[in-house]
C-alpha positions as CSV (number, residue, x, y, z in Angstrom):
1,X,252.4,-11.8,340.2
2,X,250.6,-14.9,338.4
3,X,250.1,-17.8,340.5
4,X,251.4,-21.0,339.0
5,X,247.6,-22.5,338.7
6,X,246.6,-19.6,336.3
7,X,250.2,-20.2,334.6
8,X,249.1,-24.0,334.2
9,X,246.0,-23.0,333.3
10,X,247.3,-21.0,330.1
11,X,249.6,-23.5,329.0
12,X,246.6,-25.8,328.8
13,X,244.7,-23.6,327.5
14,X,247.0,-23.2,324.6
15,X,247.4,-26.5,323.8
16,X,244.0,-26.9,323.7
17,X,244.0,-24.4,321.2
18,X,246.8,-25.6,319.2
19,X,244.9,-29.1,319.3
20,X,242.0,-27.7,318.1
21,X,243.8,-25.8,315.5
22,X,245.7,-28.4,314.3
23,X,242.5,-30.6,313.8
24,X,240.6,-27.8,312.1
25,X,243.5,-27.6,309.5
26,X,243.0,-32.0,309.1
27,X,239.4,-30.9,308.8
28,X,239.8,-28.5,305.9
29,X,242.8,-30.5,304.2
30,X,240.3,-33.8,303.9
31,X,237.4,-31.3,303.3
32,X,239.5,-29.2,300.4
33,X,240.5,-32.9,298.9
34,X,236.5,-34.2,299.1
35,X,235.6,-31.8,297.0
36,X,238.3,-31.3,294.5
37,X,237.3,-34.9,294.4
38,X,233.8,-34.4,293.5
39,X,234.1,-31.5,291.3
40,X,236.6,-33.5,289.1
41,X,233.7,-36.5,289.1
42,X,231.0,-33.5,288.2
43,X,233.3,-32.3,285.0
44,X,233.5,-36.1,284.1
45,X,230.1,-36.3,284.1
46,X,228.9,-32.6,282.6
47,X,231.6,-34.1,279.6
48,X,229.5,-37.1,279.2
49,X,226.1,-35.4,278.8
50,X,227.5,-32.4,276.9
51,X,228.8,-35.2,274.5
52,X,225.6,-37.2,274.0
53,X,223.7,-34.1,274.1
54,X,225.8,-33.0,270.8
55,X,225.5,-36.0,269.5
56,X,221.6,-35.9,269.7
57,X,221.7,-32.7,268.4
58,X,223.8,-33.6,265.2
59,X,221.3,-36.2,264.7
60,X,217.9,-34.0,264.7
61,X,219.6,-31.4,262.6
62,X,220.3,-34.6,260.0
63,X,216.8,-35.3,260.6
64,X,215.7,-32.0,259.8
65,X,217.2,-32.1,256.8
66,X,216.4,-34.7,255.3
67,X,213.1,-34.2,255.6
68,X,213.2,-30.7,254.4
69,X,214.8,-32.7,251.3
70,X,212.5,-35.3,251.5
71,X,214.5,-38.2,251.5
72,X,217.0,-40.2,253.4
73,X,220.1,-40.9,251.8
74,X,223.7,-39.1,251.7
75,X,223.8,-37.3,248.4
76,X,226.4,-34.5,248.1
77,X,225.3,-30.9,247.4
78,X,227.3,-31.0,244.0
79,X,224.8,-34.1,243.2
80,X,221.9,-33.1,243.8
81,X,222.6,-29.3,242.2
82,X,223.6,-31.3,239.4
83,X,220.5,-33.5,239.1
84,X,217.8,-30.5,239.7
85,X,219.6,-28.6,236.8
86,X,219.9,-31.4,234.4
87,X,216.2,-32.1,235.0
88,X,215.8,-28.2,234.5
89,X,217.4,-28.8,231.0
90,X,215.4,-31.6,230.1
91,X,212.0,-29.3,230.7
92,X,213.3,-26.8,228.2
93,X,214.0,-29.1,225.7
């Protein structure tokens, strides 16, 4: 037979427990939303620099080509095929 000290004792002991429990679970729910929090922020911000870094890299290849072509200025393929075979003509004549 339990005395009613170690009865008391248990009862407390669980609600101890079920305190404890219950703020472990506050723990994890602010804990779960922190960083669902922060890992939204962290895809915002890997958007961002993947955006500018595509950006930067559009430019350089522009760059590239141009100078490969050896000017600066927006002629179309067509153009310039057209040019380098009419100048091509003009040799043989």
């Amino acid at each position: 037979m339990t005395s009613w000290r170690s009865a008391k004792r248990r009862r407390l002991v669980k609600l101890e427990r079920r305190r404890w429990y219950a703020q472990l679970q506050f723990s994890r729910q602010i804990l779960e939303e922190h960083f669902s929090r922060s890992c939204y922020q962290n895809q915002q911000i890997q958007c961002c620099v993947s955006a500018c870094f595509a950006k930067d890299c559009k430019r350089r290849r522009f760059d590239k080509l141009e100078r490969r072509r050896g000017k600066h200025c927006l002629v179309s393929a067509d153009e310039d095929f057209s040019r380098l075979f009419v100048e091509e003509v003009q040799q043989l004549v």
